[in-house]
C-alpha positions, 0 to 999 in steps of 0.5 A: 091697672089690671093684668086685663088692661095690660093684656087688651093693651098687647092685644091692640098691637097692630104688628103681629110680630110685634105683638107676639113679641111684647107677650113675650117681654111681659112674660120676661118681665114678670118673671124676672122682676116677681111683679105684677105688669101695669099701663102707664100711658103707653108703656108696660111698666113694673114696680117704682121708682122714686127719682130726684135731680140735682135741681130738686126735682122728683118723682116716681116712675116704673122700675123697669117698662117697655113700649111696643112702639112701631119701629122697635120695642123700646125697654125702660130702665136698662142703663142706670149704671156704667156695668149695666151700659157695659152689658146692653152692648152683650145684647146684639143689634140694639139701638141706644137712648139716653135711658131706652134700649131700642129692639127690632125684635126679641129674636134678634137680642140674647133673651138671656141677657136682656132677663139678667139685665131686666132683673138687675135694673128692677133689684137696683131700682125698685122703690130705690131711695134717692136720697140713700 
């Protein structure tokens, strides 16, 4: 997908703040990962990831993503690691998923961490080879 669609994507955010703060994240992302944003579905994904389970089951998602959801800006990819886990917490007021980070807003979190932790996660995941 095409910048053009990310941006019409941002734009129809409701929220104003919400939608401020997902150009901002967009920004972030692209900085920090050096790749081009595309729309998966509803999220804002950059670079692969290719994953397999134990059962054998595999697939390929983004690197690292977020999804302006109503409640909160939700960030994909954050917590692959237990140092990584470690440094979400650095953020400030945030609420965990099982592999999502929930943010009220970007002026909440430290920016600088939620960069540093952006870039890891896309380094160690981008076109990762499960396998390796």
């Amino acid at each position: 997908m095409s910048d053009d669609t990310v941006e019409q994507f941002v734009n129809a955010v409701e929220d104003e703040a919400r939608r401020n703060d997902s150009r901002e994240l967009v920004r972030m992302m692209r900085d920090a990962t050096a790749s081009a944003p595309a729309l998966c579905g509803s999220i804002v994904g950059f670079g692969t990831h290719h994953y397999r389970y134990d059962s054998g089951r595999e697939g390929d998602t983004m690197a690292v993503g977020f999804s302006p959801r109503k409640s909160a800006l939700v960030v994909y990819g954050l917590q692959d690691d237990q140092q990584a886990r470690e440094r979400v917490q650095e953020l400030g007021p945030v609420r965990l998923g099982k592999g999502c980070v929930y943010i009220k807003r970007l002026s909440d979190v430290d920016t600088g961490v939620l960069s540093e932790l952006i870039a890891s996660a896309y380094t160690s995941r981008h076109n990762s080879d499960p396998t390796a």
